[in-house]
Backbone atoms as SQL, in Angstrom:
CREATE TABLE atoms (id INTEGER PRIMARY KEY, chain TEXT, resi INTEGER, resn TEXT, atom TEXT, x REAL, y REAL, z REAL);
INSERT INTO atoms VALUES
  (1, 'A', 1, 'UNK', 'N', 13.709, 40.232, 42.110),
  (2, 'A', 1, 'UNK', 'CA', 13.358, 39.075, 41.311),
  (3, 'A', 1, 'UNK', 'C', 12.619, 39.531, 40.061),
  (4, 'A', 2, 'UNK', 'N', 12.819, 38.770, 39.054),
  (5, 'A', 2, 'UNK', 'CA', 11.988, 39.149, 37.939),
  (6, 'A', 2, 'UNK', 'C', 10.612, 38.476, 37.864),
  (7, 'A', 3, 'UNK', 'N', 10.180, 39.653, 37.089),
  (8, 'A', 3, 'UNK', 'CA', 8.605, 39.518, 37.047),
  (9, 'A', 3, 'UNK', 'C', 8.214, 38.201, 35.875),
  (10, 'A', 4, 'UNK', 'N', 7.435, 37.437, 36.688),
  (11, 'A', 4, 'UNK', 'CA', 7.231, 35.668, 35.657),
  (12, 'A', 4, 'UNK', 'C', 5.971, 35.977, 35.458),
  (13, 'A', 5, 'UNK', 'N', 5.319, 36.073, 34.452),
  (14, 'A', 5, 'UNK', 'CA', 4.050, 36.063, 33.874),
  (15, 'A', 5, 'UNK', 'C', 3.587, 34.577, 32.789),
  (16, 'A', 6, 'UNK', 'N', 3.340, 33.866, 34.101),
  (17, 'A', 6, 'UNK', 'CA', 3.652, 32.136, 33.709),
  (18, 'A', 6, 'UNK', 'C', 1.630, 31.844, 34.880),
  (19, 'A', 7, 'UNK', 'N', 0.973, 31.240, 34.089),
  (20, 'A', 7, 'UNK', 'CA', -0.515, 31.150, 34.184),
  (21, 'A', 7, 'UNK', 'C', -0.277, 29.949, 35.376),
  (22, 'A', 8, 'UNK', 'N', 0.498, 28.665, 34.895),
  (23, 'A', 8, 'UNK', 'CA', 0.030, 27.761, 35.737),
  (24, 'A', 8, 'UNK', 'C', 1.036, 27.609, 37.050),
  (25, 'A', 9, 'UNK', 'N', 0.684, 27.411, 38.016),
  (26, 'A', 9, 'UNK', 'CA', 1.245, 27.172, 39.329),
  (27, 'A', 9, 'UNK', 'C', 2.853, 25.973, 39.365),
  (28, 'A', 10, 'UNK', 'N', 2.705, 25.215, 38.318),
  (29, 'A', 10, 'UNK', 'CA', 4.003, 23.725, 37.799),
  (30, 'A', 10, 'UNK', 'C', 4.835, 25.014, 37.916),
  (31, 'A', 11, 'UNK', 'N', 4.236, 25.348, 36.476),
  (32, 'A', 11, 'UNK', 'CA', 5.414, 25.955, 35.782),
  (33, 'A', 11, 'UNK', 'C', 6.202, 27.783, 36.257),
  (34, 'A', 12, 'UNK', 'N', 5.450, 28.561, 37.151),
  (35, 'A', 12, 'UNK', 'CA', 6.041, 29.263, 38.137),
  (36, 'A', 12, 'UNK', 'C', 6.988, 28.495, 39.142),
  (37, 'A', 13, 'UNK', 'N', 6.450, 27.624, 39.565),
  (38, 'A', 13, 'UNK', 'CA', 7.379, 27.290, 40.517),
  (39, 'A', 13, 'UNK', 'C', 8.786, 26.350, 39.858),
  (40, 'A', 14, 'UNK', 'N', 8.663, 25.710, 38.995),
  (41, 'A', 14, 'UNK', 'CA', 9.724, 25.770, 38.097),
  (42, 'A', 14, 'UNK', 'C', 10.511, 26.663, 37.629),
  (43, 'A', 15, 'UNK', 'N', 10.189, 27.915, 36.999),
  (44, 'A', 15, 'UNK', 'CA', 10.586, 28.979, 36.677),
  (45, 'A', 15, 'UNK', 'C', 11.525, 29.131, 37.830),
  (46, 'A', 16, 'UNK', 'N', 10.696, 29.584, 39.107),
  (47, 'A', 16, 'UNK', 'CA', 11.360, 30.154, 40.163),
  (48, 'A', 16, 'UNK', 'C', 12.513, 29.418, 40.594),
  (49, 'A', 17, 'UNK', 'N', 12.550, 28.105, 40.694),
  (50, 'A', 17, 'UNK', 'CA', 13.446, 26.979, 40.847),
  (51, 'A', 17, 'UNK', 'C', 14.316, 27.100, 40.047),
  (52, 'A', 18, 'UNK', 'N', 14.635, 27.527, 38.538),
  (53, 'A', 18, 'UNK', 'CA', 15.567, 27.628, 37.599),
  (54, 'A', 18, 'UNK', 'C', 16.307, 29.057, 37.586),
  (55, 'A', 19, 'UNK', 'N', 16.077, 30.241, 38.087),
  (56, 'A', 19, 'UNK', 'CA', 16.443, 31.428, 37.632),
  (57, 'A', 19, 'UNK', 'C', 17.827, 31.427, 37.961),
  (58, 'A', 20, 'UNK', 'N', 18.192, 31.010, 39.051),
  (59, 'A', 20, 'UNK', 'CA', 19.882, 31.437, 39.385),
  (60, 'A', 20, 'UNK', 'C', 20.182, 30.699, 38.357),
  (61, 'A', 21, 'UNK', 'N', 20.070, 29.529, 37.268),
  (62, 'A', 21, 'UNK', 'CA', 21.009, 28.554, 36.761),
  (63, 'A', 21, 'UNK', 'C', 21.084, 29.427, 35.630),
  (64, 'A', 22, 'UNK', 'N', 20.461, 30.850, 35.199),
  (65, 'A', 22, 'UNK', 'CA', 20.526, 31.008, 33.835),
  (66, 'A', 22, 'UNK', 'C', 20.956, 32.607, 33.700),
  (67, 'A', 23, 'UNK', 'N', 21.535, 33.122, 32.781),
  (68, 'A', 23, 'UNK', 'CA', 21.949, 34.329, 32.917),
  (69, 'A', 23, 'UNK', 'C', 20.841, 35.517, 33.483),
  (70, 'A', 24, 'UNK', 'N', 21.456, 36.702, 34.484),
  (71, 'A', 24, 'UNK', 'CA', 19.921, 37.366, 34.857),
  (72, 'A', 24, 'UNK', 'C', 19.348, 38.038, 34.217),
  (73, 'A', 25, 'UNK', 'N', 20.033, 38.349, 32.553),
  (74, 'A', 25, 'UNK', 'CA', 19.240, 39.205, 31.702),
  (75, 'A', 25, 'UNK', 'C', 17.993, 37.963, 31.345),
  (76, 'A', 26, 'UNK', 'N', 18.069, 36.544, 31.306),
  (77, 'A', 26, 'UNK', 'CA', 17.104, 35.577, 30.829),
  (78, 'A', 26, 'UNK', 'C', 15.632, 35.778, 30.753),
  (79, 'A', 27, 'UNK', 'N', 14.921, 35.734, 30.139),
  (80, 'A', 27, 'UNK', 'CA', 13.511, 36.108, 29.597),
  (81, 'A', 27, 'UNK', 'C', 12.987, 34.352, 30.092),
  (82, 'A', 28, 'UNK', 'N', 12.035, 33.965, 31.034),
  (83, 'A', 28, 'UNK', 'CA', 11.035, 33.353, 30.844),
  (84, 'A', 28, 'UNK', 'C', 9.997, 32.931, 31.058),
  (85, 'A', 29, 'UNK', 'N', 9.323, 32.266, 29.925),
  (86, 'A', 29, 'UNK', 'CA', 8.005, 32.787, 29.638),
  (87, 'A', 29, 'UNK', 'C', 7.474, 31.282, 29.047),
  (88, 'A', 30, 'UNK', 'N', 6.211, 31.466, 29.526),
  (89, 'A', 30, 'UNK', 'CA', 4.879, 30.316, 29.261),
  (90, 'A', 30, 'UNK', 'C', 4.862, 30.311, 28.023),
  (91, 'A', 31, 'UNK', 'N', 4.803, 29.243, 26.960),
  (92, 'A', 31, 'UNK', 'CA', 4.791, 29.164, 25.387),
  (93, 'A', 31, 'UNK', 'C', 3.623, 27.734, 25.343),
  (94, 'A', 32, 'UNK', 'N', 3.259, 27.602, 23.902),
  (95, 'A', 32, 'UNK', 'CA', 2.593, 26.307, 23.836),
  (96, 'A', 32, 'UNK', 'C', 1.067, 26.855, 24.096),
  (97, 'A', 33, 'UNK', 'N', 0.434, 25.749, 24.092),
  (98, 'A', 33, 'UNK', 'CA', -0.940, 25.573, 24.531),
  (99, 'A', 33, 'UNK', 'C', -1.514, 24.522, 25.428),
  (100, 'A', 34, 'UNK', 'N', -2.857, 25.131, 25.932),
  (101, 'A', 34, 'UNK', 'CA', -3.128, 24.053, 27.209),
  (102, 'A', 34, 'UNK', 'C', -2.826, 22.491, 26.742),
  (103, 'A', 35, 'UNK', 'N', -3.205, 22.182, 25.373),
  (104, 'A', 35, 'UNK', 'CA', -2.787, 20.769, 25.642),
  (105, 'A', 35, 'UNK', 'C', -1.224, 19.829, 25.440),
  (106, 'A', 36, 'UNK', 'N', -0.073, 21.414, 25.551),
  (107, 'A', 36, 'UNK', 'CA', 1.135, 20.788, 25.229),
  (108, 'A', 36, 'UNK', 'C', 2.013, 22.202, 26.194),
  (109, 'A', 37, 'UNK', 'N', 1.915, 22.524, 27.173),
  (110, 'A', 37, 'UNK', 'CA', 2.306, 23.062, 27.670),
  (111, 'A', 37, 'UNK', 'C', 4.091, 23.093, 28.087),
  (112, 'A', 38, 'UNK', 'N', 4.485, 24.796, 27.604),
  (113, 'A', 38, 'UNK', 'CA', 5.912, 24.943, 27.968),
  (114, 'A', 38, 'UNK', 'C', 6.416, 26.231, 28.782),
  (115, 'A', 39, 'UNK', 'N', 7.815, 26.060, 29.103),
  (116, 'A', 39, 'UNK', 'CA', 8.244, 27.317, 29.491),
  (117, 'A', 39, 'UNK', 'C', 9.793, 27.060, 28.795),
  (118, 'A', 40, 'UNK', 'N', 9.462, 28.608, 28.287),
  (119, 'A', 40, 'UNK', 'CA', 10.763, 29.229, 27.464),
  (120, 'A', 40, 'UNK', 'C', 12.127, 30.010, 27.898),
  (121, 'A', 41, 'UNK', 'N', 12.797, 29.212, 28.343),
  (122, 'A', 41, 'UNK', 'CA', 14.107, 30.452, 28.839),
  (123, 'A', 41, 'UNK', 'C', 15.079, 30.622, 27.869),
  (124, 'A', 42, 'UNK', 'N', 15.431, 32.387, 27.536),
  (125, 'A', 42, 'UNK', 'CA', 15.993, 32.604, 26.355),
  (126, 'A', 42, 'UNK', 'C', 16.793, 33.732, 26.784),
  (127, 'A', 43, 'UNK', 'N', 17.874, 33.951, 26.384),
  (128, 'A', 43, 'UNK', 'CA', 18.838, 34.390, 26.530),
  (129, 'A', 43, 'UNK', 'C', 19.935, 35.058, 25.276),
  (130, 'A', 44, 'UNK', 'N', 20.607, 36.590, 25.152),
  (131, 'A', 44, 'UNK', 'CA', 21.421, 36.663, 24.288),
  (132, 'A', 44, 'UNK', 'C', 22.773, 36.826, 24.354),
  (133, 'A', 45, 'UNK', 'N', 23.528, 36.115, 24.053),
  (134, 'A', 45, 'UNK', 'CA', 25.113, 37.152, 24.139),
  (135, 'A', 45, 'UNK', 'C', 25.535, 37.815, 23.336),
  (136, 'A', 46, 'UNK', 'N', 26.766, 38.427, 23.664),
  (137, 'A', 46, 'UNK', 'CA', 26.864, 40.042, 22.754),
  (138, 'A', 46, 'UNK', 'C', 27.996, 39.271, 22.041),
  (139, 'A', 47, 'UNK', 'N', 28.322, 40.197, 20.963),
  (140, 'A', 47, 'UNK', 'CA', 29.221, 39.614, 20.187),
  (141, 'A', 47, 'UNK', 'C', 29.033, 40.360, 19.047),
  (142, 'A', 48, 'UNK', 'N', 29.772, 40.486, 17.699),
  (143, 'A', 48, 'UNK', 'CA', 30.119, 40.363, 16.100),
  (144, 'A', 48, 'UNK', 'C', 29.225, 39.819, 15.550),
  (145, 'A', 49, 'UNK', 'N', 28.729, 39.880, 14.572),
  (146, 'A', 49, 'UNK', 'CA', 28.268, 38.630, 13.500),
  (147, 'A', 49, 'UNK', 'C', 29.158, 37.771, 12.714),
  (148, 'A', 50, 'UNK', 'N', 28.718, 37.056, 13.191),
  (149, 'A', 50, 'UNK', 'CA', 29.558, 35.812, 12.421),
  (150, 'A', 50, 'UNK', 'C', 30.771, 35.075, 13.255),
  (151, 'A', 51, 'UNK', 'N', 30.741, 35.488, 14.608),
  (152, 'A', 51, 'UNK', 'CA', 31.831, 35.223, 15.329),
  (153, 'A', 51, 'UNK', 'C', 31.149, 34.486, 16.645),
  (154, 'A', 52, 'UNK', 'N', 32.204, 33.197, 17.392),
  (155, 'A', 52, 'UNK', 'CA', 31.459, 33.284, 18.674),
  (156, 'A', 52, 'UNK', 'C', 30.632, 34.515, 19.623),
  (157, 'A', 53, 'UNK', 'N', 29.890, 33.755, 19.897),
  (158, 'A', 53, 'UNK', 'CA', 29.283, 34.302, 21.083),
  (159, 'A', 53, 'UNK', 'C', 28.097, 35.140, 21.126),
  (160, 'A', 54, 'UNK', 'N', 28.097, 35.756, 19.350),
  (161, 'A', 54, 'UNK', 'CA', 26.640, 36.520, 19.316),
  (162, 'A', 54, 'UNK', 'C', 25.375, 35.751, 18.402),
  (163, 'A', 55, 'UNK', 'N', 25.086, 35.507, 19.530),
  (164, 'A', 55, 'UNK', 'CA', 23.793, 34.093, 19.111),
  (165, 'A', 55, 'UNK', 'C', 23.173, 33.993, 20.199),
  (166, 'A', 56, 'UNK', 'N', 21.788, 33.604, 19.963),
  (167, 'A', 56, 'UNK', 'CA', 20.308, 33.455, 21.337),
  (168, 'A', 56, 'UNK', 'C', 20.431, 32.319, 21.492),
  (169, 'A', 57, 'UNK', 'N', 20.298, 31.983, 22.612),
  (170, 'A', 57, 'UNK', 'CA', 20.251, 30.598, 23.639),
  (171, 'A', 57, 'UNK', 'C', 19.118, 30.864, 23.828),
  (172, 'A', 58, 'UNK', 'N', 18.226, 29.037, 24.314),
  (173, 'A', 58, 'UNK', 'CA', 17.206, 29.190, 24.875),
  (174, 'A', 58, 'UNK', 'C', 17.394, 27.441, 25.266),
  (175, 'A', 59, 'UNK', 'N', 16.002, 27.283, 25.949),
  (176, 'A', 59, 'UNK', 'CA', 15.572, 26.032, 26.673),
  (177, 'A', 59, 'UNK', 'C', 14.501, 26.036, 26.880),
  (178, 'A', 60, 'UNK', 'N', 14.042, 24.813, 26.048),
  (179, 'A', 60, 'UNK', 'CA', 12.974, 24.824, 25.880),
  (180, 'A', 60, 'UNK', 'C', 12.170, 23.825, 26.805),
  (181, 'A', 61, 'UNK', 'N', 11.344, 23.752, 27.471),
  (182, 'A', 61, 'UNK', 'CA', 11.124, 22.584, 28.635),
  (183, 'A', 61, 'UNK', 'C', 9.368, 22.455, 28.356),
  (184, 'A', 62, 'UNK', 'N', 9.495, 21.023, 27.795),
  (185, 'A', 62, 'UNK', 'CA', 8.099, 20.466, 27.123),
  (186, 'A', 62, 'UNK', 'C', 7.455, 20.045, 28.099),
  (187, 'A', 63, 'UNK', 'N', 6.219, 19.661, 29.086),
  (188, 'A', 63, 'UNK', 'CA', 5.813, 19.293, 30.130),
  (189, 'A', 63, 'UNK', 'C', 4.954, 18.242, 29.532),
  (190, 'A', 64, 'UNK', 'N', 4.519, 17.347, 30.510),
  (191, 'A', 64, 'UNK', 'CA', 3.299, 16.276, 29.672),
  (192, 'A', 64, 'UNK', 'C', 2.029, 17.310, 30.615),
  (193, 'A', 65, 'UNK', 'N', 0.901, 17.051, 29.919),
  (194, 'A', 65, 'UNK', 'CA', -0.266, 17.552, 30.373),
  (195, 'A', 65, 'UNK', 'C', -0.460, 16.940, 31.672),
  (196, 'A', 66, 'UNK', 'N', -0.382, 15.754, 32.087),
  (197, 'A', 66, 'UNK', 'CA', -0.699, 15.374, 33.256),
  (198, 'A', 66, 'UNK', 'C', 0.406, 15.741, 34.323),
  (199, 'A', 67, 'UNK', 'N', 1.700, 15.921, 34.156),
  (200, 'A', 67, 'UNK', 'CA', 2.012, 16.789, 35.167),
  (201, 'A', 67, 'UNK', 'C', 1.686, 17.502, 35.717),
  (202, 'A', 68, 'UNK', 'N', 1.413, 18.323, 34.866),
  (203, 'A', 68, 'UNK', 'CA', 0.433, 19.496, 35.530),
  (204, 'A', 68, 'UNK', 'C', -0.395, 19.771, 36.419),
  (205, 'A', 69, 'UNK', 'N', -1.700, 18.692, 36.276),
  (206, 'A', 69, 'UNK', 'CA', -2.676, 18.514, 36.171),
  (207, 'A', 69, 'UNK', 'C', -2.198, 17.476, 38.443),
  (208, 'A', 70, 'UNK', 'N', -1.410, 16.629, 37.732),
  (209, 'A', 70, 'UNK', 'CA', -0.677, 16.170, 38.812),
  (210, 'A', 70, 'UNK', 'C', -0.448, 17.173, 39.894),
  (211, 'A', 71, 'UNK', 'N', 0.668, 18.153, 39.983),
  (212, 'A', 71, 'UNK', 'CA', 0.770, 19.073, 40.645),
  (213, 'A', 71, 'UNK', 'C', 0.166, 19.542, 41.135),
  (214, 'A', 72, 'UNK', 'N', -1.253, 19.955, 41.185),
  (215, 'A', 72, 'UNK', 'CA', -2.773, 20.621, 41.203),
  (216, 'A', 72, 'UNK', 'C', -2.537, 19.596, 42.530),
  (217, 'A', 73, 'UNK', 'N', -2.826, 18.536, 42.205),
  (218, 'A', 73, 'UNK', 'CA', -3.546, 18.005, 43.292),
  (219, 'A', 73, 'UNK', 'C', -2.434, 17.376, 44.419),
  (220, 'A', 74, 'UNK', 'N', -1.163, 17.860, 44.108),
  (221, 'A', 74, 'UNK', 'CA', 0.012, 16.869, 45.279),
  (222, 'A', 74, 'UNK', 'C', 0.002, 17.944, 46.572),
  (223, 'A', 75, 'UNK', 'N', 0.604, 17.682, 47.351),
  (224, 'A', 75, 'UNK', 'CA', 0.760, 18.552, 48.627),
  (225, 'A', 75, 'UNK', 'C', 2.033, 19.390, 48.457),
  (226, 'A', 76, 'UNK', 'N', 2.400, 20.248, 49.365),
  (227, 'A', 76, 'UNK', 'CA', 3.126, 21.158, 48.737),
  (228, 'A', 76, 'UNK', 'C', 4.765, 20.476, 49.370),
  (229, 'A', 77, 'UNK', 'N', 4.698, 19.999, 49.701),
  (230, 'A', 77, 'UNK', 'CA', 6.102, 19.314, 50.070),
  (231, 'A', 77, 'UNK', 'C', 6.444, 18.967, 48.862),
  (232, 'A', 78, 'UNK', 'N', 5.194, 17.797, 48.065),
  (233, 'A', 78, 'UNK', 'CA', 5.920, 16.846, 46.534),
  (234, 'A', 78, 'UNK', 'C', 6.165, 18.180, 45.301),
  (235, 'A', 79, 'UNK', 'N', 4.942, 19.250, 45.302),
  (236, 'A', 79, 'UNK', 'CA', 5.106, 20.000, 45.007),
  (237, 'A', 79, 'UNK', 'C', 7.086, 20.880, 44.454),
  (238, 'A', 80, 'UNK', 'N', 7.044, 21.421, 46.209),
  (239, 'A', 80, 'UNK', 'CA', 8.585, 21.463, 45.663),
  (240, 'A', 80, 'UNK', 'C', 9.225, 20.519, 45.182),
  (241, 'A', 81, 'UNK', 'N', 9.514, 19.555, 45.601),
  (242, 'A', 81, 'UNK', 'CA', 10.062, 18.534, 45.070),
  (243, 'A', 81, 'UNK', 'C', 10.433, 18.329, 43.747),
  (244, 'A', 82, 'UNK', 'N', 9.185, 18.039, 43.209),
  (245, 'A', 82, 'UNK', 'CA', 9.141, 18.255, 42.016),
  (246, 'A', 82, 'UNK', 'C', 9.925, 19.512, 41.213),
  (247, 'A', 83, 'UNK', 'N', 9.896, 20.651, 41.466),
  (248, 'A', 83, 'UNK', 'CA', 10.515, 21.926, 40.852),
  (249, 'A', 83, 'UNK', 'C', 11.892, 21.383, 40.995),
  (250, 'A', 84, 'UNK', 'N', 12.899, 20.999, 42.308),
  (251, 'A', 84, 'UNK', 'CA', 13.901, 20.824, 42.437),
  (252, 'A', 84, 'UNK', 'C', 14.252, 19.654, 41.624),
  (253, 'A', 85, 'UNK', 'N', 13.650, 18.423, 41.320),
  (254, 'A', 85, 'UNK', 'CA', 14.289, 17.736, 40.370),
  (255, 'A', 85, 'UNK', 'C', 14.307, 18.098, 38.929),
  (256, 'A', 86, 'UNK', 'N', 13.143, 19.094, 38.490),
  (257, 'A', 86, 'UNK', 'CA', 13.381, 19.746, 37.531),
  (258, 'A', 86, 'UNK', 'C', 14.603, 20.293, 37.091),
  (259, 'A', 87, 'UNK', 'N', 14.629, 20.964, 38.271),
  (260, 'A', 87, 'UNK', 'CA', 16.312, 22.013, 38.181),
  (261, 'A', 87, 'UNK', 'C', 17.442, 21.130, 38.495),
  (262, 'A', 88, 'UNK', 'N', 17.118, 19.954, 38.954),
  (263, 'A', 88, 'UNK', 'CA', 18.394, 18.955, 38.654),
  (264, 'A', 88, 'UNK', 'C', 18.570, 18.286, 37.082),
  (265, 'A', 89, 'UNK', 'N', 16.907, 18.380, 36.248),
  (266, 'A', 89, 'UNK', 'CA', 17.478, 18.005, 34.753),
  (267, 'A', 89, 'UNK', 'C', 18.125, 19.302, 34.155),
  (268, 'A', 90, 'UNK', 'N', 18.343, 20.137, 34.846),
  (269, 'A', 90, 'UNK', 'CA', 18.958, 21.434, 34.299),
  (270, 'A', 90, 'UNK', 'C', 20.036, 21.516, 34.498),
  (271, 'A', 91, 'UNK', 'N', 20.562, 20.791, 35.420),
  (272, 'A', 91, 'UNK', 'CA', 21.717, 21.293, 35.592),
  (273, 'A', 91, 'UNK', 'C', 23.391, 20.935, 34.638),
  (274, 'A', 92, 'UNK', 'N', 22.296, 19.874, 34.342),
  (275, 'A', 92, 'UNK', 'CA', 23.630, 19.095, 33.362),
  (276, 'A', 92, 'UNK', 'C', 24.108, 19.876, 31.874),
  (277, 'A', 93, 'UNK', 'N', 23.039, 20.842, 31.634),
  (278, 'A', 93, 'UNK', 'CA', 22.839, 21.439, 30.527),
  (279, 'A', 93, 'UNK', 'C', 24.261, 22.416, 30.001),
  (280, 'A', 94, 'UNK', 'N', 24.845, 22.300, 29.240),
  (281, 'A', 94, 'UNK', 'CA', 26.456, 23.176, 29.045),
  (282, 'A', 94, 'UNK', 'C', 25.730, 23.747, 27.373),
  (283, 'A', 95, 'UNK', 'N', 26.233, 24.891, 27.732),
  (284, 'A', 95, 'UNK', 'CA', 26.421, 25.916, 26.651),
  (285, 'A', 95, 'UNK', 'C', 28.218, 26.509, 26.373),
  (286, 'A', 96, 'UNK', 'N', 28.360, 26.207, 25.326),
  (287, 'A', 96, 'UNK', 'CA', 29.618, 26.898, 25.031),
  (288, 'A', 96, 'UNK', 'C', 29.397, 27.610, 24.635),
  (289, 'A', 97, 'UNK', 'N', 30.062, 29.107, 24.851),
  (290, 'A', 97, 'UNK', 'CA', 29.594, 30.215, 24.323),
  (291, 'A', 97, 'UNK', 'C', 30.762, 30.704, 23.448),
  (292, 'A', 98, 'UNK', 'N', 31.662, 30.279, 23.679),
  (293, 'A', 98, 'UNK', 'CA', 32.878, 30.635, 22.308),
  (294, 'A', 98, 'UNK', 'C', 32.927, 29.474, 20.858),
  (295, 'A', 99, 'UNK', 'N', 32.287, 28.661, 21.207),
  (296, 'A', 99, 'UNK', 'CA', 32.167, 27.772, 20.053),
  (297, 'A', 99, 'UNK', 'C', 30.919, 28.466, 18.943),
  (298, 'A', 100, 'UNK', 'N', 31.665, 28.672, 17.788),
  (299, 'A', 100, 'UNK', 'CA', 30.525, 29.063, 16.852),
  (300, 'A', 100, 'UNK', 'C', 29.146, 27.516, 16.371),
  (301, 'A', 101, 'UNK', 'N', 29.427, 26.923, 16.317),
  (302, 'A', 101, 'UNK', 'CA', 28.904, 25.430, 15.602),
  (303, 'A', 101, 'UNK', 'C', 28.094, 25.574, 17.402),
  (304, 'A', 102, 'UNK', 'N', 28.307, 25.776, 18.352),
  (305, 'A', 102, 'UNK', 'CA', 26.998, 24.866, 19.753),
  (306, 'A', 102, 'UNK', 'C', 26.267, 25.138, 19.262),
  (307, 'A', 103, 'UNK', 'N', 25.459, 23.828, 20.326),
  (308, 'A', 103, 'UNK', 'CA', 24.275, 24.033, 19.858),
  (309, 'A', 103, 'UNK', 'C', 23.597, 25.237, 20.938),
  (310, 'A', 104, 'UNK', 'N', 22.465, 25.851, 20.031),
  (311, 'A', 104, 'UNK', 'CA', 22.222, 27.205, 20.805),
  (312, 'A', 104, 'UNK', 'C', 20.438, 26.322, 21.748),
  (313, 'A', 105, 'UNK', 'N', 19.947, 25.756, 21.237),
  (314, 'A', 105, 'UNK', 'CA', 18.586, 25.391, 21.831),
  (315, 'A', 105, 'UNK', 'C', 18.791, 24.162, 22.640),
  (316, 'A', 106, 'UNK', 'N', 18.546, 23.722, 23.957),
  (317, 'A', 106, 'UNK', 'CA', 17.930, 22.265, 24.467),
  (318, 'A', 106, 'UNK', 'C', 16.683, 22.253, 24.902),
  (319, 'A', 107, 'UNK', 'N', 15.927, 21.197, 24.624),
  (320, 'A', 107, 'UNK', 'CA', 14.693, 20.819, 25.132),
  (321, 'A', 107, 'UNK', 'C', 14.711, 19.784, 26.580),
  (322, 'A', 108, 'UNK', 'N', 13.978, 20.095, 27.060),
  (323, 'A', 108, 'UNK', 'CA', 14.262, 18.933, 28.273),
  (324, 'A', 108, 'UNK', 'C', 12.291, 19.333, 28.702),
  (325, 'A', 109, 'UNK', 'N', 12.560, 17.601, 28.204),
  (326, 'A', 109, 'UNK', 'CA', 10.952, 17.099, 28.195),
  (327, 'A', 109, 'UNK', 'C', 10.810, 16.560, 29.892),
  (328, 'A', 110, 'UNK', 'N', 9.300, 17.195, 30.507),
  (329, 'A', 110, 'UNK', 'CA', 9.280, 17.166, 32.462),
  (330, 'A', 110, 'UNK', 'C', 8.154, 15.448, 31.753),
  (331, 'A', 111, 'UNK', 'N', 8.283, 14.758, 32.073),
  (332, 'A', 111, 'UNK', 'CA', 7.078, 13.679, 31.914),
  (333, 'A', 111, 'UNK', 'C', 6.329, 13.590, 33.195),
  (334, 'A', 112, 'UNK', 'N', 5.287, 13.444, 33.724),
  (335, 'A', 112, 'UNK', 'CA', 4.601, 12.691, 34.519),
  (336, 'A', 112, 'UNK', 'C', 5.095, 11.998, 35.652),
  (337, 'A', 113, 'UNK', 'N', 5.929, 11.068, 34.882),
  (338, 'A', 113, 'UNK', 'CA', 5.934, 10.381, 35.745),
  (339, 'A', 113, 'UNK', 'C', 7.484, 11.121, 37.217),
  (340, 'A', 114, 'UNK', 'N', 7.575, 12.305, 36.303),
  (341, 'A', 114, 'UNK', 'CA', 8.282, 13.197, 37.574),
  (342, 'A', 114, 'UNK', 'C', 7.742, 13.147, 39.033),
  (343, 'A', 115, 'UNK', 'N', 6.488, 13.803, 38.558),
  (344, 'A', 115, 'UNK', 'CA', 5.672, 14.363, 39.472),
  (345, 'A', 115, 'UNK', 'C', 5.015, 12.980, 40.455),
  (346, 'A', 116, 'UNK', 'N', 4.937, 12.114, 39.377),
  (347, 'A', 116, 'UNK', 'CA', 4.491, 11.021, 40.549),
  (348, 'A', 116, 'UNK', 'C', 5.253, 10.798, 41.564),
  (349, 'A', 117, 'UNK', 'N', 6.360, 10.381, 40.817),
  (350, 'A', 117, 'UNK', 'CA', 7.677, 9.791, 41.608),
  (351, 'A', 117, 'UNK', 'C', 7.871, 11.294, 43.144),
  (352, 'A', 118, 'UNK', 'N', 7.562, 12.568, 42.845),
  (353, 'A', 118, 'UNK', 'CA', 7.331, 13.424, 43.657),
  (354, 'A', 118, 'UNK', 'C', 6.625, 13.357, 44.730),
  (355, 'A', 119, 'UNK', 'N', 5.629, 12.483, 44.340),
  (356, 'A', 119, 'UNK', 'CA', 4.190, 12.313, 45.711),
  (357, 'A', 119, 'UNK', 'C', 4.810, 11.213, 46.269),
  (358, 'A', 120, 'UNK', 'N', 5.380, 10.372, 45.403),
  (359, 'A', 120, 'UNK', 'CA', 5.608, 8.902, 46.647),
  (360, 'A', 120, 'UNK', 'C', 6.552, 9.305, 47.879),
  (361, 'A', 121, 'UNK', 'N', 5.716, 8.709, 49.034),
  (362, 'A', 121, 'UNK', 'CA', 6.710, 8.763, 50.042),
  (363, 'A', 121, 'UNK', 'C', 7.788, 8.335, 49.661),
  (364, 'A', 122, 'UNK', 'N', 8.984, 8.610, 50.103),
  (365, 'A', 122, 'UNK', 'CA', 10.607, 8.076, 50.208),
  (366, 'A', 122, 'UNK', 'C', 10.363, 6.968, 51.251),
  (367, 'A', 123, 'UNK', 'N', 11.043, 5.905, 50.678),
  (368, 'A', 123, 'UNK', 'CA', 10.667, 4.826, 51.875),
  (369, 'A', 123, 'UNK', 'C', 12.269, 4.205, 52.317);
C-alpha cells in the first residue's frame, strides 16, 4: 500500500477508501488549510505533446469543516460509512484519456451533511 501522509483521520480513511478507483502510480495528498480542508489525487499519463493522453489528472475533493470535525466524534461503524459513500461520489467520475479537449480536473465537494446522514441509524 502506499504511504498517505494525510494529518486528519476523515481524510485517511477516505484516501484509503479511494485508492483502487485511481491509477497506482496516483499521488495523494492533504492540500488546503484547517479551515477549508482537501485531499488531492493526481495522476499522469504518458504521451507526446500536444497529443491525447499526455496531460495530469487530478481530483480535487473539498470537505466542509464540520465534516470533519463530525467524524471525530461518530462511532466507527458511521465512520466507515461515511468513506464508502465518499467513494460512491467517485465513482461516477470518467476521464477520457484519448480525448485531447477532457476535462483533466474534478472537484467533488464531501458536505456535512454526508457525515450526518452517516450517524443516523438506517431505519
Amino acid at each position: 500500500m502506499r504511504t498517505l501522509n494525510i494529518r486528519h483521520p476523515a481524510m485517511r480513511c477516505v484516501a484509503e477508501a479511494l485508492l483502487d478507483l485511481f491509477p497506482s502510480g496516483a499521488d495523494i495528498s492533504e492540500i488546503g488549510t484547517d479551515q477549508k480542508p482537501c485531499l488531492f489525487v493526481s495522476w499522469r499519463t504518458g504521451g507526446m505533446a500536444s497529443h491525447p493522453g499526455n496531460i495530469a489528472w487530478g481530483v480535487h475533493y473539498r470537505f466542509e469543516t464540520e465534516a470533519l470535525s463530525l467524524f471525530d466524534l461518530a462511532t466507527h461503524p458511521a465512520q466507515e460509512q461515511f468513506c464508502e459513500r465518499v467513494r460512491d461520489m467517485s465513482r461516477h467520475l470518467r476521464f477520457d484519456y484519448a480525448d485531447p479537449d477532457a476535462v483533466s480536473l474534478m472537484i467533488v465537494d464531501v458536505p456535512a451533511g454526508l457525515m450526518r446522514a452517516s450517524m443516523t441509524p438506517a431505519g
